[in-house]
Structures are given as C-alpha cells and as structure tokens.
N, C-alpha and C positions, 0 to 999 in steps of 0.2 A: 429125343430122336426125331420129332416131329421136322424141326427145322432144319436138319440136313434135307428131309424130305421137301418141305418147301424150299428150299434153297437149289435144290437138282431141278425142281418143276418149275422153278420162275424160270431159269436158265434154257429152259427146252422154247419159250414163247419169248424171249429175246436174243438178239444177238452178244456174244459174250465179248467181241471187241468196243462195240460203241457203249453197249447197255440201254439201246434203241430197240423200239419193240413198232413191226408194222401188226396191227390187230384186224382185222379184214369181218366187219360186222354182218353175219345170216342170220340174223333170229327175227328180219322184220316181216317173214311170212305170219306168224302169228297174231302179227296185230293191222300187217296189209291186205293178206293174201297173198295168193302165187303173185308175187312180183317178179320183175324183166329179171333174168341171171339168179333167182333162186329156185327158178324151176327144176334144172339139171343141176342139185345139188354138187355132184359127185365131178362134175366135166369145169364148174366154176371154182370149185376147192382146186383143183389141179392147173386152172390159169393163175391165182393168186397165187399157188407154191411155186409153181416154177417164175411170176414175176417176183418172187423175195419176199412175200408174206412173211411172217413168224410163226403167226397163230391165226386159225379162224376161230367164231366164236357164232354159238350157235344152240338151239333149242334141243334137248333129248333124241327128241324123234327124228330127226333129223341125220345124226348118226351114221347109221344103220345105211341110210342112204348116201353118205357122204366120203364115208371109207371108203377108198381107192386102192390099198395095196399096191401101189406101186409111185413112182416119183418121186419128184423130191418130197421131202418129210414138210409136215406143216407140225406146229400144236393146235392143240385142240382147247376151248375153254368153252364149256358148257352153260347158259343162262338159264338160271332157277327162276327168275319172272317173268311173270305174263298176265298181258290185257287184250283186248282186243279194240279196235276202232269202234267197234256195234254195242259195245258194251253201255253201262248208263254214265260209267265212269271211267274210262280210260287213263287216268291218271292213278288210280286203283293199281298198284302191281301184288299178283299177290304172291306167292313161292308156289312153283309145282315140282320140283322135286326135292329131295335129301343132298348132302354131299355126301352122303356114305354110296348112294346110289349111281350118282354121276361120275363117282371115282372108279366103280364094277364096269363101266362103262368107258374107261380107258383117258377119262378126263386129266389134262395138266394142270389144270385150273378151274375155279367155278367164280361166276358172274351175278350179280345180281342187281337187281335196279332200286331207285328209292326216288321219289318225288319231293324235294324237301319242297314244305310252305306247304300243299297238299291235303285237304281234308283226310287225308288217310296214312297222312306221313306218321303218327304215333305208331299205328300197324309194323309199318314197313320199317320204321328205323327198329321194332323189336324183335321183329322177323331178320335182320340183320344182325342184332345182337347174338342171334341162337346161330346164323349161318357163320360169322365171324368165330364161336366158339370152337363148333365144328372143325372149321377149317385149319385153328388152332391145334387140335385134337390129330385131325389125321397128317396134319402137314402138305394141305394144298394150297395154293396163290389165290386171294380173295381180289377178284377185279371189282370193283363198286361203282355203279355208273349214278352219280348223283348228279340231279339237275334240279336246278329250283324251277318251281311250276305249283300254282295257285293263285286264289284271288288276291292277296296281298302281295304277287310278282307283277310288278308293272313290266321289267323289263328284264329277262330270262338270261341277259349278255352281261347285265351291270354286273363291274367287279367286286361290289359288294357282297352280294347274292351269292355270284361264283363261289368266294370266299370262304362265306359263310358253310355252303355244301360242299366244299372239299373237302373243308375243317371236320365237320360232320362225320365223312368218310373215313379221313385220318383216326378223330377221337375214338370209332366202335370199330378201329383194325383194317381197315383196307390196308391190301396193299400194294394194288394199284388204281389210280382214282381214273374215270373217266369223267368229264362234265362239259359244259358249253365255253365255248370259245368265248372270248370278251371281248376280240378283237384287237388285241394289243397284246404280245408277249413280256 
C-alpha cells in the first residue's frame, strides 16, 4: 500500500500533464538567517502558488508559519537537514527530524541533504539509508539533494562528480534527486 501512497504524494508536487515539478527552496533561513522574502513566510508561500509553484520546500518550524488557508494550493516538502554557516563545519548536515513526524505535519514529501566527498558523508549517506527506509515504510516522495563538496572536489559543476552524486542518490532510493548544475544539459 505504501506506493499507491507515494504515488498520490509525488503527484500533489508535480504537474500531472508535463511531469514538471517547479520546487520553490525556504529552508535557507537555517543556515543564513532571516534572509530577503523568508521573513514573511506565509505572504512569500502565496506569491510562488499563485505564480505556478508546485511545491515549496521548507524546515519544521516553519510550517506553522507558512500555512495560509487559503489560495491556490501549493505542496509542501519538509527538510530533515540542517547546519548552519557558524557552525565548525557546515558541510556537516545532520537529520533533525523523523518522517513519521513530518508526515503528522501534513508533509507531501520529505527532503533531505547529503554532502557527497565530505568528511562526514559516511554519516549522512547512513542517515539516508534509515530516512530512505522510512519513506519506503510510510509511502512518502524522498527528494535527495546530493552535491559533491570536500577536499578531494576541485570542481563542484564537473560532470563527473555530478554523476557520481546522483548515482549515489538513485542507489540508497531517492526519488527525486536535486544536485548542481554542470552547465550543459
């Protein structure tokens, strides 16, 4: 039953004609601060729905604040990692919440980040393993934002690298990958 379940929830965060997903990213107050347009969560959620968003995608707490009750509908996908800029390591993403938790909270989807090449990517791709299960389990859309980043990444665009973290992504169940542009489609 799970994947009928994720099959209704990928469908709420993309368009069902094209199979085009516009994803509209708020989660970088946690690692910026009150940055420009995520201060008034709630008044920014409701420009991106009504210009054609799909899904906004966005921290716990944030939520609560973001809910509008009214307009056009967006989805919602929740991000389970977090670092901040002050930290000793920013490249550190570590999980702060459950998907069982994120789903009580009206989630279509849950998010989560991974640093491949990273001193702390063994963490994060295990911490992925267990969120990947879950996700499995309840039948929610696992979005996986994999970027290569570490001392052995010279260059964070090479299609190599790209490659390699989507694959990554694919192998432990995303399913949908975000990562960095390469510059060439």
């Amino acid at each position: 039953m799970s994947e009928i379940g994720k099959s209704i929830r990928i469908e709420r965060i993309m368009d069902r004609n094209s199979r085009n997903m516009v994803i509209i990213p708020m989660d970088h107050g946690i690692s910026d601060g009150p940055i420009k347009g995520l201060i008034n969560i709630a008044d920014s959620i409701n420009k991106v729905a009504e210009g054609g968003a799909n899904a906004v995608l966005m921290q716990k707490g944030m939520i609560k604040h973001g809910h509008r009750g009214y307009g056009h509908d967006v989805g919602l996908i929740v991000h389970m990692s977090a670092s901040t800029s002050l930290g000793p390591n920013p490249n550190n993403k570590v999980q702060v919440c459950s998907v069982e938790e994120v789903m009580k909270m009206g989630a279509d989807a849950v998010s989560i980040h991974v640093n491949v090449g990273s001193e702390t990517e063994a963490d994060q791709l295990q911490k992925f393993g267990k969120v990947a299960e879950d996700c499995n389990i309840w039948g929610i859309p696992l979005l996986a934002m994999m970027y290569p980043r570490g001392e052995k990444i010279k260059d964070e665009h090479h299609a190599d690298v790209v490659k390699l973290a989507s694959r990554a992504g694919a192998e432990l169940g995303a399913d949908i990958i975000k990562t960095n542009y390469t510059g060439d489609p």
